[in-house]
PyMOL CGO cylinders between C-alpha atoms (Angstrom):
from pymol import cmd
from pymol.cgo import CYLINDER

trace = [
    CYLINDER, 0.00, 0.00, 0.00, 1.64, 3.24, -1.28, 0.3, 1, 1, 1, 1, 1, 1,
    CYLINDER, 1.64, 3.24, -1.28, 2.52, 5.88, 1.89, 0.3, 1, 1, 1, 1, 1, 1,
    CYLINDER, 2.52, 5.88, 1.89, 0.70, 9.36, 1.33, 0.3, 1, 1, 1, 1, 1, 1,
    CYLINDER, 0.70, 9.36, 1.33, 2.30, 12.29, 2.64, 0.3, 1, 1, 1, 1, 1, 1,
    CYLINDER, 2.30, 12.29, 2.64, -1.06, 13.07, 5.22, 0.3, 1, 1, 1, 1, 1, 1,
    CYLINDER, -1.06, 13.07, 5.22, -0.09, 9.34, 6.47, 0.3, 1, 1, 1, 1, 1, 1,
    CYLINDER, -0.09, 9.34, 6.47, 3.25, 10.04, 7.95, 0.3, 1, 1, 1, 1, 1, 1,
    CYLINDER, 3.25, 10.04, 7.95, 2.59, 13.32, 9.08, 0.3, 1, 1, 1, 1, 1, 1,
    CYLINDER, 2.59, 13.32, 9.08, -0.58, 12.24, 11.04, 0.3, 1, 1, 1, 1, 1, 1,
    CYLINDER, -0.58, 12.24, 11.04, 1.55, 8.66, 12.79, 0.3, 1, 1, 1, 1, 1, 1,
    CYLINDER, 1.55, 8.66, 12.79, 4.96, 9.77, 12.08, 0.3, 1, 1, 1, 1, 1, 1,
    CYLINDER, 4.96, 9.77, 12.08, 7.79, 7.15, 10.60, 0.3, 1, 1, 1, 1, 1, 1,
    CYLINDER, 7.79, 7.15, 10.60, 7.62, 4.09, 10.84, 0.3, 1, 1, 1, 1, 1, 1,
    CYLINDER, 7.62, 4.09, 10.84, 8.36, 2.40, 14.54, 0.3, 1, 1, 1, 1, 1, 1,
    CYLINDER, 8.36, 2.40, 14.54, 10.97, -0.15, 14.72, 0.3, 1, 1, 1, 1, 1, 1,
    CYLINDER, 10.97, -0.15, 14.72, 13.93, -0.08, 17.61, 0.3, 1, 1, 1, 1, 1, 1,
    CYLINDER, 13.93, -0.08, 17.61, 13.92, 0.23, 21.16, 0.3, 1, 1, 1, 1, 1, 1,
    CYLINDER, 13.92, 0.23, 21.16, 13.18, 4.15, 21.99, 0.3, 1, 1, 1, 1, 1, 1,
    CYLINDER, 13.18, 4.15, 21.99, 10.22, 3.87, 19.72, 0.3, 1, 1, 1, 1, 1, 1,
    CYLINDER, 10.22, 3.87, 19.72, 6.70, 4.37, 21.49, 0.3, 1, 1, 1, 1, 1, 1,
    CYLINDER, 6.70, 4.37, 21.49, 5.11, 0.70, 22.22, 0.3, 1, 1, 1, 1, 1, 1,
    CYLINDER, 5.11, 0.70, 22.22, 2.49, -0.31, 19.84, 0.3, 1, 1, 1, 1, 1, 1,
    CYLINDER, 2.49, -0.31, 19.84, -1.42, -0.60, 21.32, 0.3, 1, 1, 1, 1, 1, 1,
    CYLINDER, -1.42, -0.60, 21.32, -1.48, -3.95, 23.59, 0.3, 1, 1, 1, 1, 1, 1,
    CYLINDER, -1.48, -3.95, 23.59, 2.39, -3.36, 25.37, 0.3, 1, 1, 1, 1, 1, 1,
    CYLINDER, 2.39, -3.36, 25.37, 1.76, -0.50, 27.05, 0.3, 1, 1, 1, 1, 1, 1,
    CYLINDER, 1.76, -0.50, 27.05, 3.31, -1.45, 30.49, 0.3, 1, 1, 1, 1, 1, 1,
    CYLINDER, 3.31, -1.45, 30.49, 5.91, -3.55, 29.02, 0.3, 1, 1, 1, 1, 1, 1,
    CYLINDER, 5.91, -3.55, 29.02, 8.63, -1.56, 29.75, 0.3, 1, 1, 1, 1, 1, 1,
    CYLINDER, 8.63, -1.56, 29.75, 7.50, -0.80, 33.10, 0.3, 1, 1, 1, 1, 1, 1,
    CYLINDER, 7.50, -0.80, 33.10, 7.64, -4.54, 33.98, 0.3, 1, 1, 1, 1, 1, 1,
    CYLINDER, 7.64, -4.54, 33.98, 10.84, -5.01, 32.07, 0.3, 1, 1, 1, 1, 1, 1,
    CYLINDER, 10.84, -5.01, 32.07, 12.59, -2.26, 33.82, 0.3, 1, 1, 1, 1, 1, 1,
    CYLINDER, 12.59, -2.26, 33.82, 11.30, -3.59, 37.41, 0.3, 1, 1, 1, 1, 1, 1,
    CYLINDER, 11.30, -3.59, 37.41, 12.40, -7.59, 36.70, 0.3, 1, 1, 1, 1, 1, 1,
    CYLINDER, 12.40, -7.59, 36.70, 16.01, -5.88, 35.93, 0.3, 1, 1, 1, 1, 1, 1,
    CYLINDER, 16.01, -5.88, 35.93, 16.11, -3.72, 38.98, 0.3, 1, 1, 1, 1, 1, 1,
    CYLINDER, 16.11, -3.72, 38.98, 14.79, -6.86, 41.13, 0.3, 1, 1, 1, 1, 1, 1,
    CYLINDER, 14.79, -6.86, 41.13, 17.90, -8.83, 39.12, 0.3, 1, 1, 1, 1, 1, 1,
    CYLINDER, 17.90, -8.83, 39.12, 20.29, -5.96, 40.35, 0.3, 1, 1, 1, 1, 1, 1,
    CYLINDER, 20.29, -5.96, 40.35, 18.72, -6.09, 43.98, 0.3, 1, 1, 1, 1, 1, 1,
    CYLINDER, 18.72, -6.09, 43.98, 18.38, -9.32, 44.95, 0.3, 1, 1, 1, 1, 1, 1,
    CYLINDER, 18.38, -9.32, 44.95, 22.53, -9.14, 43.73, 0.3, 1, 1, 1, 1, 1, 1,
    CYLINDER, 22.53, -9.14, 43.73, 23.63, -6.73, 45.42, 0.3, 1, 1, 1, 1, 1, 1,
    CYLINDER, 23.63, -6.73, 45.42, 21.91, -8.10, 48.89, 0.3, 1, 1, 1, 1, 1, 1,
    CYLINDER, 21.91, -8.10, 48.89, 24.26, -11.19, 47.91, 0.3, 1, 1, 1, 1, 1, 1,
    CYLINDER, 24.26, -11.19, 47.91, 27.47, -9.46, 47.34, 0.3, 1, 1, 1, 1, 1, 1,
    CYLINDER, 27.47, -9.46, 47.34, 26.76, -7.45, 50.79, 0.3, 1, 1, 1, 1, 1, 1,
    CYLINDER, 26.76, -7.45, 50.79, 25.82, -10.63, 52.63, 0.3, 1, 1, 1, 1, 1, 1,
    CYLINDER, 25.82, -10.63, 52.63, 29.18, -12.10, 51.14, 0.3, 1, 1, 1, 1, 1, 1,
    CYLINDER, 29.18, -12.10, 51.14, 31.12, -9.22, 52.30, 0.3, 1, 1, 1, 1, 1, 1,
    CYLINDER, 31.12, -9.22, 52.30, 29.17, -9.40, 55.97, 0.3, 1, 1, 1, 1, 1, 1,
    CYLINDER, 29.17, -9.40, 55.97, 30.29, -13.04, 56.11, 0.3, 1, 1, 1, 1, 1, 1,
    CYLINDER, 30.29, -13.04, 56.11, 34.23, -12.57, 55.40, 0.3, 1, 1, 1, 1, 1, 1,
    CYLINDER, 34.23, -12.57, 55.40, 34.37, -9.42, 57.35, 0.3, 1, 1, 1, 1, 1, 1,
    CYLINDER, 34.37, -9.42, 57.35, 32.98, -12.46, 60.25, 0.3, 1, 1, 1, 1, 1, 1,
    CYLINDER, 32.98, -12.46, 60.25, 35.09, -14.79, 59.33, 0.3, 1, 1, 1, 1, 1, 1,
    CYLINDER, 35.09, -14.79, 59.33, 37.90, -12.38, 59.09, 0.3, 1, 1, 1, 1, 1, 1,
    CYLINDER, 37.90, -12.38, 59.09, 37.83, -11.58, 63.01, 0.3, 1, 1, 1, 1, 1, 1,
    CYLINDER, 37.83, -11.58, 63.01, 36.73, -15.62, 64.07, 0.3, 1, 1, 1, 1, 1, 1,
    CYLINDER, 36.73, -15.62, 64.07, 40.08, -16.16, 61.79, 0.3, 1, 1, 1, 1, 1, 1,
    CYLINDER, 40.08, -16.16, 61.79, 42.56, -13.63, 63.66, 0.3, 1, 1, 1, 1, 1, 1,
    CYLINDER, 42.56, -13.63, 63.66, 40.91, -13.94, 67.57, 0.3, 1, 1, 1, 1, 1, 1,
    CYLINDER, 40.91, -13.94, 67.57, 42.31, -17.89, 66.30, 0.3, 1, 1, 1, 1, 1, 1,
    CYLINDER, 42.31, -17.89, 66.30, 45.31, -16.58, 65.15, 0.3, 1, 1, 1, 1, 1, 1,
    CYLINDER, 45.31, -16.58, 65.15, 45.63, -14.72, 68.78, 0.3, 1, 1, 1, 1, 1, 1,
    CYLINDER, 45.63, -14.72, 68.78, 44.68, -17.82, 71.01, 0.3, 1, 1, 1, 1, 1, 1,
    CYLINDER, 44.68, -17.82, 71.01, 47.48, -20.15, 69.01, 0.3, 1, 1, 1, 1, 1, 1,
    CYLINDER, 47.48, -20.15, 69.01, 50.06, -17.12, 69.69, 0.3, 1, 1, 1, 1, 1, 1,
    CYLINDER, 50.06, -17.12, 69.69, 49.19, -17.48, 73.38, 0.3, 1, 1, 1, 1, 1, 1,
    CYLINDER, 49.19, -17.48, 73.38, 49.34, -21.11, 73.85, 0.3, 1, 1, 1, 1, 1, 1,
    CYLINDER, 49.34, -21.11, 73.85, 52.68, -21.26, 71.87, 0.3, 1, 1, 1, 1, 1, 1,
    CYLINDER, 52.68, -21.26, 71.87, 53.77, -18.53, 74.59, 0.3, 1, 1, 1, 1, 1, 1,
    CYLINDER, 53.77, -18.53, 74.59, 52.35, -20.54, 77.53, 0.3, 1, 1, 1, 1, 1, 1,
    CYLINDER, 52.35, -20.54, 77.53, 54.49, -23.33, 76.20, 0.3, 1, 1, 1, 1, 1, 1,
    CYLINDER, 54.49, -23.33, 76.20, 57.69, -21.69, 75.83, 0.3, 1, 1, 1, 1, 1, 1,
    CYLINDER, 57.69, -21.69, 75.83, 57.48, -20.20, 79.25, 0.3, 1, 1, 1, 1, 1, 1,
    CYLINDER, 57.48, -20.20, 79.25, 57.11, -23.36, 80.85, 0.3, 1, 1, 1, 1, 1, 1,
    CYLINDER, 57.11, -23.36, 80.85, 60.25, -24.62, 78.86, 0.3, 1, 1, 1, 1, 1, 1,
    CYLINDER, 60.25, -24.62, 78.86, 61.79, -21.19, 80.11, 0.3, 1, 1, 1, 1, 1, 1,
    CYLINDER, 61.79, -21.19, 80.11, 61.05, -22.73, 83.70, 0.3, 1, 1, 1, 1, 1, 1,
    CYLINDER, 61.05, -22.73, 83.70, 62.82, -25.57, 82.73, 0.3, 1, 1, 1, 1, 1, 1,
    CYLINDER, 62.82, -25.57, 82.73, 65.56, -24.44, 81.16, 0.3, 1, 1, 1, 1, 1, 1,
    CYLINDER, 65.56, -24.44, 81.16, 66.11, -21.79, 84.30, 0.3, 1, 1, 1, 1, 1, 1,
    CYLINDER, 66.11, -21.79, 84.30, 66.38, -25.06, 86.75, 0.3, 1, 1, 1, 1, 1, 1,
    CYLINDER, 66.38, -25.06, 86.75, 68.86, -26.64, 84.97, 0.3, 1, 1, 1, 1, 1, 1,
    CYLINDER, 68.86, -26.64, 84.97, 71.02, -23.07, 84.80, 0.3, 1, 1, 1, 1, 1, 1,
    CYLINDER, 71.02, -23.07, 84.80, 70.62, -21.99, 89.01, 0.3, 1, 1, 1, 1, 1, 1,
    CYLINDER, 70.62, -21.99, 89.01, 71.78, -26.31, 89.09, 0.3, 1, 1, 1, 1, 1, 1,
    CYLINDER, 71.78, -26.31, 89.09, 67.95, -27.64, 90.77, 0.3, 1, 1, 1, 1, 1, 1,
    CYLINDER, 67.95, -27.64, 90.77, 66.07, -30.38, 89.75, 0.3, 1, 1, 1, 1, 1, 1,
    CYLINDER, 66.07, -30.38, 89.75, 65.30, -29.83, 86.37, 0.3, 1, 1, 1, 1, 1, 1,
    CYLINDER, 65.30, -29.83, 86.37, 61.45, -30.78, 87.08, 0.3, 1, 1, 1, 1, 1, 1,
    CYLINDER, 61.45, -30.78, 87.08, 62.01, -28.25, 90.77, 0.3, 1, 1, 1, 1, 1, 1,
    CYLINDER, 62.01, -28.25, 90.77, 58.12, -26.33, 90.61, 0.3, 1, 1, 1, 1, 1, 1,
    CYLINDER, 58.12, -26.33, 90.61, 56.28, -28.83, 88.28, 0.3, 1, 1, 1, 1, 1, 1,
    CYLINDER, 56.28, -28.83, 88.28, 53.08, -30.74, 89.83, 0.3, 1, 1, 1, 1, 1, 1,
    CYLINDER, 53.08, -30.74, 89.83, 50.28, -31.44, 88.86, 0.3, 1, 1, 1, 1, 1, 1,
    CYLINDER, 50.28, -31.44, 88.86, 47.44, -28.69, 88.22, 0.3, 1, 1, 1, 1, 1, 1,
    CYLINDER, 47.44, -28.69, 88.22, 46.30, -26.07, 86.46, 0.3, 1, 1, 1, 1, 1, 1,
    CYLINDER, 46.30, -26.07, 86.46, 48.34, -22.82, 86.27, 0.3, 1, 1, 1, 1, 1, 1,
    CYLINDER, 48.34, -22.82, 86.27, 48.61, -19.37, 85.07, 0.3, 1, 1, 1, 1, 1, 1,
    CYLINDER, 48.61, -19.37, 85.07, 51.91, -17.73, 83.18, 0.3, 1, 1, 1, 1, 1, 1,
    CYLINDER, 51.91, -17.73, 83.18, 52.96, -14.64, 82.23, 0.3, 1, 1, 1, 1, 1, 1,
    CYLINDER, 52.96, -14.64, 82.23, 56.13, -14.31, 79.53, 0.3, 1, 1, 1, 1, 1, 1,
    CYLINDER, 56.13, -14.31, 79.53, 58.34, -13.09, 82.37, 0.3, 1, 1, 1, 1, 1, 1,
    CYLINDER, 58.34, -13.09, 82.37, 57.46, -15.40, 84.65, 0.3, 1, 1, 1, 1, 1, 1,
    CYLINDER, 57.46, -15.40, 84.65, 60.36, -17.55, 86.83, 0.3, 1, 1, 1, 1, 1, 1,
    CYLINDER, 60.36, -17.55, 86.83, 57.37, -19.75, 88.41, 0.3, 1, 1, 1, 1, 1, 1,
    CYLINDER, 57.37, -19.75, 88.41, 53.71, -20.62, 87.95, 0.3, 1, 1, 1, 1, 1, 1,
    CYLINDER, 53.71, -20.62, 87.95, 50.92, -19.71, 89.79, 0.3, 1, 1, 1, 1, 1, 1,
    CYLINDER, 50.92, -19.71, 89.79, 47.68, -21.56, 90.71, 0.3, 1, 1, 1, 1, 1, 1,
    CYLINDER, 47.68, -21.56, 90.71, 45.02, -21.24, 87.95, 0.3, 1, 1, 1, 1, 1, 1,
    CYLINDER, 45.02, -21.24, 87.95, 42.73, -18.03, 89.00, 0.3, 1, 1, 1, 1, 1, 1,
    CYLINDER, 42.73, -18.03, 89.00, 40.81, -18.53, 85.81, 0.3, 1, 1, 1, 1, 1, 1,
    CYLINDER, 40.81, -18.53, 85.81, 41.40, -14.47, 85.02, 0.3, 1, 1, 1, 1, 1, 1,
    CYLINDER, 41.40, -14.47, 85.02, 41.50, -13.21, 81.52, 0.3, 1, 1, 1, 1, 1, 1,
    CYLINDER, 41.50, -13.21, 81.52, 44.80, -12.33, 79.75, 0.3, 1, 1, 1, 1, 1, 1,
    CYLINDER, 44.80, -12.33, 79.75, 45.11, -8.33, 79.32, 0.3, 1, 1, 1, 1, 1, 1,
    CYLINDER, 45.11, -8.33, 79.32, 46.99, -6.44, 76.76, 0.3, 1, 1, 1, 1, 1, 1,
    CYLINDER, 46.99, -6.44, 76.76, 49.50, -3.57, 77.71, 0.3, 1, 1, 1, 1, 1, 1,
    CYLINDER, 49.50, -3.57, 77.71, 49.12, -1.12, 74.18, 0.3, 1, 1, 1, 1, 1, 1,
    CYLINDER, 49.12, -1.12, 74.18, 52.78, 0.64, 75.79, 0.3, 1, 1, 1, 1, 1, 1,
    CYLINDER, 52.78, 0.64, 75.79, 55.00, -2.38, 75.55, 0.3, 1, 1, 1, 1, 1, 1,
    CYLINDER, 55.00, -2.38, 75.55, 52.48, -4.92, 73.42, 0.3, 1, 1, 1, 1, 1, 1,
    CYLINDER, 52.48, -4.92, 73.42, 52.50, -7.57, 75.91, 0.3, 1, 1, 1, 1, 1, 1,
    CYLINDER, 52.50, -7.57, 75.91, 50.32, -9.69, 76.76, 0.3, 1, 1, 1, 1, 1, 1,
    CYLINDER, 50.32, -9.69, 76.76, 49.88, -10.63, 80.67, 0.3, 1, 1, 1, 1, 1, 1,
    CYLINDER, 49.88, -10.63, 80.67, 47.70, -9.99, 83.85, 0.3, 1, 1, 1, 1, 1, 1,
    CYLINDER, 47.70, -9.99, 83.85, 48.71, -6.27, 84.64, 0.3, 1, 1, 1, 1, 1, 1,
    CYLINDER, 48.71, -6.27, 84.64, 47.74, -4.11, 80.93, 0.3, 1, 1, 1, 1, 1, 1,
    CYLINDER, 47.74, -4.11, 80.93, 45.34, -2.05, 80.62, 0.3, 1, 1, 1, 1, 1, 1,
    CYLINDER, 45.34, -2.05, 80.62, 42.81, -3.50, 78.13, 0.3, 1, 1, 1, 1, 1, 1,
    CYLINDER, 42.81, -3.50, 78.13, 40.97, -6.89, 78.80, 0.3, 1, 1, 1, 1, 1, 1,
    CYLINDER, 40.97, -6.89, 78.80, 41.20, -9.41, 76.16, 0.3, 1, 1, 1, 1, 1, 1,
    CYLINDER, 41.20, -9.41, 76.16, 38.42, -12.19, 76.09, 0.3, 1, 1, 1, 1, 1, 1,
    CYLINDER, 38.42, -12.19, 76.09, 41.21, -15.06, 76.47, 0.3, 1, 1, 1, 1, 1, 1,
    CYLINDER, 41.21, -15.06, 76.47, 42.25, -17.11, 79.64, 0.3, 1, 1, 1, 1, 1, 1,
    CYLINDER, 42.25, -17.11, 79.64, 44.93, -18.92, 78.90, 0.3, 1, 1, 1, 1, 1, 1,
    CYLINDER, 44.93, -18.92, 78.90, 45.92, -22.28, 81.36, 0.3, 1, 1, 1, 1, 1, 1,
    CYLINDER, 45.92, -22.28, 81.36, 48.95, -24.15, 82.10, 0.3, 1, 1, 1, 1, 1, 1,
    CYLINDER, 48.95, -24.15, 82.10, 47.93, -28.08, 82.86, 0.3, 1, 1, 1, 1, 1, 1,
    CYLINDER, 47.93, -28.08, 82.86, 51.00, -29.50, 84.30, 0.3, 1, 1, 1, 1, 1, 1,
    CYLINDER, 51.00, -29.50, 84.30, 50.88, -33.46, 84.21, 0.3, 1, 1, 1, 1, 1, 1,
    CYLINDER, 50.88, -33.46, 84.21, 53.72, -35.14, 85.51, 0.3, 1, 1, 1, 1, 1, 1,
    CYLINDER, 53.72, -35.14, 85.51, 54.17, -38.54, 83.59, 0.3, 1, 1, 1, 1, 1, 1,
    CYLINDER, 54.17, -38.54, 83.59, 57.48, -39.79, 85.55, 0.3, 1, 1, 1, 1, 1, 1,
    CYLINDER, 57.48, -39.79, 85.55, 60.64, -38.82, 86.86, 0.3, 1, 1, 1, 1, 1, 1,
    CYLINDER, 60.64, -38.82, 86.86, 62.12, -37.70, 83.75, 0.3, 1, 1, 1, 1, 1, 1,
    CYLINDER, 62.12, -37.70, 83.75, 58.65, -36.71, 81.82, 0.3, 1, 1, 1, 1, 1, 1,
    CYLINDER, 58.65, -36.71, 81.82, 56.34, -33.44, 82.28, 0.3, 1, 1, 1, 1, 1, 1,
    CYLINDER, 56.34, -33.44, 82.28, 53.35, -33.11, 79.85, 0.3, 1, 1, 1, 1, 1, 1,
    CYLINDER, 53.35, -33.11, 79.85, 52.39, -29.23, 79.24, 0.3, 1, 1, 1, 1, 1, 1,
    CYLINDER, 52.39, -29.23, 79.24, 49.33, -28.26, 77.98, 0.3, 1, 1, 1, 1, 1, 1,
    CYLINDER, 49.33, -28.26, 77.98, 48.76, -25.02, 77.24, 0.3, 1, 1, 1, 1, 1, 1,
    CYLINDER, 48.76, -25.02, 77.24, 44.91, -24.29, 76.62, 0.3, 1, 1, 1, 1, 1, 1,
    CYLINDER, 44.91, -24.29, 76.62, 43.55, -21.01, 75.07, 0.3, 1, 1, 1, 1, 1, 1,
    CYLINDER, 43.55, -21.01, 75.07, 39.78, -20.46, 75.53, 0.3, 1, 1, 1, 1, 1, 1,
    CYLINDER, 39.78, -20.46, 75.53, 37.53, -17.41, 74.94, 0.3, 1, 1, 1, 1, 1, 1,
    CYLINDER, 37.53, -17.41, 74.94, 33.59, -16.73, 73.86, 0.3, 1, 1, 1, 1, 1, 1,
    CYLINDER, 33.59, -16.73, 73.86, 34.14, -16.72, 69.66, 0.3, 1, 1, 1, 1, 1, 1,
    CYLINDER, 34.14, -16.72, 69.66, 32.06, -14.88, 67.98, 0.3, 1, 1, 1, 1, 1, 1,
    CYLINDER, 32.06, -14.88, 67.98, 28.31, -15.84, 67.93, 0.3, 1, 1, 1, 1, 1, 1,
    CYLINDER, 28.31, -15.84, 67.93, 28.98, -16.84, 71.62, 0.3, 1, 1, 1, 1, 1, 1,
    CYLINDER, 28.98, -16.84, 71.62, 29.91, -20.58, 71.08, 0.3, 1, 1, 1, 1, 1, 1,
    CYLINDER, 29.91, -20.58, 71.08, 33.01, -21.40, 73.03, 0.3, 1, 1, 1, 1, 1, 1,
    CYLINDER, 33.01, -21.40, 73.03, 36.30, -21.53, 71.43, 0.3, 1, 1, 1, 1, 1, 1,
    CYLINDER, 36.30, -21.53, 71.43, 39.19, -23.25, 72.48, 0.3, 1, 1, 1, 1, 1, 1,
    CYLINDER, 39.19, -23.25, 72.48, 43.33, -24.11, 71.60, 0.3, 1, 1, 1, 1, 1, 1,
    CYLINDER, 43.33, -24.11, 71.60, 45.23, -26.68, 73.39, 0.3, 1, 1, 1, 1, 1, 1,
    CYLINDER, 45.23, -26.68, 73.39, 48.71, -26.95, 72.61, 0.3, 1, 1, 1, 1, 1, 1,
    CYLINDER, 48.71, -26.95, 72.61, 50.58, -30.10, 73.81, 0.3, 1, 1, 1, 1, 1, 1,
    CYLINDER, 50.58, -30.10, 73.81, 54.48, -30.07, 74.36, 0.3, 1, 1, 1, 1, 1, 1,
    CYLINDER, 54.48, -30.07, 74.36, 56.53, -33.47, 76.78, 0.3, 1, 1, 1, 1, 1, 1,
    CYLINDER, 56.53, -33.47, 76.78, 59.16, -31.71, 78.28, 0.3, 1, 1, 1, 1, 1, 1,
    CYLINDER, 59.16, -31.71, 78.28, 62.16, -34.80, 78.94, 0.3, 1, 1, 1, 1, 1, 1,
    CYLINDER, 62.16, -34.80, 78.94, 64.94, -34.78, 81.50, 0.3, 1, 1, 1, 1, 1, 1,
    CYLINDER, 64.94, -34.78, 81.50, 67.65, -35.23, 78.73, 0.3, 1, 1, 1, 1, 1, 1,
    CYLINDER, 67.65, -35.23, 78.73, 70.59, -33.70, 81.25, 0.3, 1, 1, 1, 1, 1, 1,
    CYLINDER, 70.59, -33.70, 81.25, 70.91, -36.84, 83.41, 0.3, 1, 1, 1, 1, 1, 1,
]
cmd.load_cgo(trace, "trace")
């Protein structure tokens, strides 16, 4: 059917392409179109933020983890300190050792009975002990088991509240030998 001039003026060119005005029966289509996308772009961006909520979680569970194995490898190494200072002042190398629970600082010459107290932090010097300023959420214990005469098992156990409030817990095991005699 030929095109007459009063035609084009009255509906304009011919629609074809995306910016062109919908035809009778889709009016609305766009509308819905542009809502499914935006729903699309929602319902991903909730999961990229619930991603990100999750590591930033997981992050901290990872480095108050970190913390507690730092701590019982301390508690450890102490003990051996202990240890190491009988054999040098020429005691029994075992002289302080029974069994129990006990508490250590990285200074210390002795143990203490276990006062189940939480570790602090001193932000001056970076230690970690009983006398800083700034309470950490870990108690760490010394359980001294004395297997023989020339045998002490050490176990040093971290525990704290992790987060979500379950308990969390390391327990580093060393056998200290009396390898001198």
């Amino acid at each position: 059917m030929p095109r007459n001039n009063f035609s084009d003026k009255l509906h304009g060119p011919p629609r074809c392409g995306i910016f062109s005005p919908p035809e009778t029966g889709e009016k609305g289509q766009v509308l819905i179109e542009a809502l499914i996308a935006l729903s699309f772009l929602a319902v991903g961006f909730l999961a990229a933020f619930s991603l990100l909520g999750r590591s930033l979680s997981t992050n901290r569970a990872s480095a108050q983890s970190y913390m507690a194995t730092y701590l019982a490898t301390e508690g450890i190494e102490v003990a051996r300190n202990i240890v190491d200072g009988n054999g040098i002042q020429g005691i029994a190398w075992n002289d302080g050792f029974a069994n129990g629970d006990y508490e250590i600082e990285y200074n210390s010459l002795s143990m203490t009975q276990n006062q189940e107290r939480f570790l602090t932090y001193d932000p001056s010097t970076n230690i970690y002990g009983y006398g800083g300023s700034v309470q950490t959420p870990f108690k760490r214990t010394i359980r001294i088991t004395l297997v023989g005469s020339d045998e002490i098992k050490v176990n040093s156990i971290i525990s704290w509240i992790g987060l979500g409030g379950g308990d969390s817990r390391v327990d580093l095991e060393d056998h200290f030998m009396n390898w001198r005699n």
